[in-house]
N, C-alpha and C positions, 0 to 999 in steps of 0.2 A: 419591511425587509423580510421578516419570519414569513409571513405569508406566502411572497416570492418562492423561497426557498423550500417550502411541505411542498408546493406540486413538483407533480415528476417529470424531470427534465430528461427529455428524452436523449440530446446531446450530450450529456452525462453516460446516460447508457450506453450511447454509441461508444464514447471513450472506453470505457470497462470493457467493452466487447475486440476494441481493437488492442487495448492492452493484453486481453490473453493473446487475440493471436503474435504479437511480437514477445510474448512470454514464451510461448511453445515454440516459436522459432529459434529465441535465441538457445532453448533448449537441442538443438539437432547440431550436427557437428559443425557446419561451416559457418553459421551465425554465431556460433557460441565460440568458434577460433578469436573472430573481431569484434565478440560484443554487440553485435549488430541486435535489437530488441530488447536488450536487457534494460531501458529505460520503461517499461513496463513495469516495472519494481515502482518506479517512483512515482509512476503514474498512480498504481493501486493506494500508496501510503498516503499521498497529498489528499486524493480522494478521499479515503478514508477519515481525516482528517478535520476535510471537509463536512462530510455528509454526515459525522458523528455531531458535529456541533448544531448542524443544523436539524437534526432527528433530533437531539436534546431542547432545543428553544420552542418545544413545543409545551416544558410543562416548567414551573420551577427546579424538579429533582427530578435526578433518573431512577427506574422503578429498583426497587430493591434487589432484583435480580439481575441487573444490566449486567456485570461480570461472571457470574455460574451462567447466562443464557448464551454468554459468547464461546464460555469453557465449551457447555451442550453443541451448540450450534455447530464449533471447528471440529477440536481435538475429536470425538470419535471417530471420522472416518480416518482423520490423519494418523490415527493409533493405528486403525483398522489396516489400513494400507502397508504403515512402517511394519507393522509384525508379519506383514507377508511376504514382501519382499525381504525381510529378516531371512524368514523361513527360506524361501526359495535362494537364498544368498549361502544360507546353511548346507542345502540339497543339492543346488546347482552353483559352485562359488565361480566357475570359470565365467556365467554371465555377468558378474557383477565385479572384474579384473581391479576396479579401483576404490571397492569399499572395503573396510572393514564392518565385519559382522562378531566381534565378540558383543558379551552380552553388557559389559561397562556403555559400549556403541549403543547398544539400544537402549538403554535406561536412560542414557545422558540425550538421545533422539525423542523418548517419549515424553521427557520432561522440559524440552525444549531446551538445554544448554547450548548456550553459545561458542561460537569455537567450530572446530572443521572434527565435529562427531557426528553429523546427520545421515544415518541413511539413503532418506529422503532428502536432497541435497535444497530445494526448495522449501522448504521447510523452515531453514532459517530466519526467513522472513515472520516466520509465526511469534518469532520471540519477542520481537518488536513492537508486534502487532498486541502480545499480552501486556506488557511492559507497559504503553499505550492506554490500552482500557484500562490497568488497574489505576494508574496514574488517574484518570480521567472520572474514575469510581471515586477517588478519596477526595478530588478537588470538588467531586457535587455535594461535599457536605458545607461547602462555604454556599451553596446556593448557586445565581443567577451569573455570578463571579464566576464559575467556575472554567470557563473557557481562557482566562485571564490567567487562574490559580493554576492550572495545567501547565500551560503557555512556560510561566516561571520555572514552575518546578521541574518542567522536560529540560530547559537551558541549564538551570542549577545543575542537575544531573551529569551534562551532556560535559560545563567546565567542570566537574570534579572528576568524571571521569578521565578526563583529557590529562586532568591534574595527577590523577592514581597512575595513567601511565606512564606520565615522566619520572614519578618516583620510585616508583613500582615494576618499570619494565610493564611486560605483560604482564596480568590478572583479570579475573572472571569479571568484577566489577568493570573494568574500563570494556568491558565485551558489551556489557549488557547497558552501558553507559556511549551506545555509537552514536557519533553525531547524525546518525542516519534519521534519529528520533525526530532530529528538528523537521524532517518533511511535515509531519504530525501539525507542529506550529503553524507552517507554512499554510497546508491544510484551514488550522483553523484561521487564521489570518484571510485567508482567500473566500469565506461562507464570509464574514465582514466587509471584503472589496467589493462580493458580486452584488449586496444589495444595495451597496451605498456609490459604486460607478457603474455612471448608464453609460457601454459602450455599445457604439454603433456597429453595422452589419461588420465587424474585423473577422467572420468566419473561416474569410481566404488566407487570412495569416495564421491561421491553424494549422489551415489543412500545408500550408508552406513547410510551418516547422515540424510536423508529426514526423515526415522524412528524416529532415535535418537530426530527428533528436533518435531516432533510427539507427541511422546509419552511422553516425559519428559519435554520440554517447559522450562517455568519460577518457576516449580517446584523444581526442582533441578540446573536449568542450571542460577537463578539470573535473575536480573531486566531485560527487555523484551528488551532493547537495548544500552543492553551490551553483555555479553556473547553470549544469543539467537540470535541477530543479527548479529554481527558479523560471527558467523558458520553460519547463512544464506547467508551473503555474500559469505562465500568460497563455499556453497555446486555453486552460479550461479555461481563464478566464474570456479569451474568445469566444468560446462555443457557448460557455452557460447563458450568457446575458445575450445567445441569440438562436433559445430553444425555437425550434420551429415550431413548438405548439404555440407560442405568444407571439408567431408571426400570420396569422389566418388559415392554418390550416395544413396537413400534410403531404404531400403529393405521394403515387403511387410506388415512385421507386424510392422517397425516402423512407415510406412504412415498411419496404423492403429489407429494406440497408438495417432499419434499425430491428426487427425480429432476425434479421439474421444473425446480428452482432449478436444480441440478446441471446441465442439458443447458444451459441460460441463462449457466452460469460456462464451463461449454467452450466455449458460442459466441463469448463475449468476448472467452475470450484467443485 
C-alpha cells in the first residue's frame, strides 16, 4: 500500500489543478452569487488529508520541523500579501467597499483568527489547515498510530466544539473547533481505501460528478461535509486508483491536460 502511494499520481495533480480553477471562479461575482466552485475547498482539505498521511508513512516520525516548515512554507507570503492590501485598503479604501481595515483586522488576519476578520477573505481556510498540522505534529509522538491518534482527537474536538456552542452560544473555540476539520479524517481515511480497494476503470464517474459537485455544491447537496464531501472523496477515489502512469503509458494530450493544470496549481498557491 505505502508503496502505491510515494509515487506521484498524476490524477491527483490534475485534481489540485482543477480545484484552483473552480476556487478562482467561485471567486468572481456570478459564481460566487450561487456557489458554483466553492467545492474546491474541500477538494484541497480531503487532499491534504490525504497526501499528509501518506508523505508521513514513509518514516516512523515526522521530521522535527514538519510544523515551523509548514509555518515557512505558507504564512510568509500570506503575511506578505494581507499587509498590502492592508496598506492599499488604508490609501485607497473605496476599492476595498466591504472590508474593514482597522489594525485589531489585521492582527486577528495575520494570526489566523477565525471569525469574518480576514482581509484576505480566503485565507480562512489557513486556520484549518494550521489546526490540522499541529493536531497531526502531537499525534506523531504516539508513533505509527498516529494517523488513528489524529483521526480521534480531530472528532473529540469537532463534538466539544459542537458542545461549547450550544452552551456558550458563539465563541472562539467552537470557530476553531468547525466540523469542517473532519474532511482532514476523511482525507486520512481515503490514503487507507485507495491502497486496500482495487477499483476498476470508474474514471468516467469522476469526470460525471466533478460537474455535479460544481454546480450544485451545498445548495442542494447539504452541509459541506457531509454529503458534498463525501462524493468528493469517491469522485478522488476514482481517479487515484486509475493514475494513468499505472495504466502503460501517457498519451499526448493527457501530458497536456496534466502540465497545464499543474502551472494553474503553482499559480494559486
Amino acid at each position: 500500500m505505502a508503496e502505491n502511494l510515494r509515487k506521484k499520481n498524476d490524477n491527483v495533480q490534475m485534481l489540485r489543478g482543477l480545484c484552483c480553477i473552480f476556487i478562482c471562479l467561485n471567486h468572481c461575482l456570478f459564481f460566487n452569487k450561487y456557489s458554483f466552485g466553492e467545492i474546491g475547498v474541500e477538494f484541497f482539505i480531503i487532499l491534504s488529508g490525504l497526501l499528509t498521511a501518506a508523505n508521513a508513512s514513509r518514516s516512523p516520525h515526522l521530521r522535527k520541523n514538519y510544523f515551523l516548515s509548514k509555518i515557512r512554507t505558507i504564512l510568509p507570503l500570506y503575511w506578505a500579501v494581507t499587509i498590502v492590501v492592508f496598506a492599499l485598503g488604508k490609501v485607497l479604501p473605496q476599492l476595498f467597499s466591504s472590508l474593514e481595515f482597522d489594525y485589531l483586522t489585521l492582527i486577528k488576519s495575520l494570526l489566523l483568527v477565525p471569525g469574518n476578520t480576514f482581509i484576505l477573505f480566503p485565507g480562512w481556510t489557513l486556520t484549518y489547515f494550521f489546526v490540522f498540522y499541529l493536531i497531526y505534529r502531537i499525534a506523531d509522538f504516539v508513533g505509527e498510530k498516529r494517523d488513528l491518534v489524529a483521526s480521534l482527537i480531530i472528532v473529540l474536538l469537532v463534538v466539544l466544539g459542537k458542545v461549547a456552542e450550544i452552551v456558550f452560544a458563539d465563541n472562539l473555540f467552537s470557530q476553531y473547533a468547525n466540523p469542517i476539520l473532519l474532511e482532514f479524517v476523511y482525507g486520512i481515511v481515503l490514503w487507507y481505501l485507495v491502497g486496500h480497494i482495487k477499483t476498476k476503470n470508474y474514471e468516467w464517474l469522476g469526470w460525471i460528478l466533478l460537474p455535479v459537485l460544481f454546480f450544485n455544491y451545498n445548495k442542494y447537496l447539504g452541509i459541506r461535509w457531509i454529503v458534498p464531501s463525501i462524493l468528493t472523496c469517491i469522485v478522488i477515489l476514482c481517479f487515484y486508483n486509475c493514475d494513468c502512469q499505472n495504466r502503460g503509458g501517457i498519451s499526448f494530450y493527457k501530458r497536456l491536460e496534466i502540465s497545464l493544470l499543474q502551472c494553474i496549481f503553482c499559480i494559486q498557491l
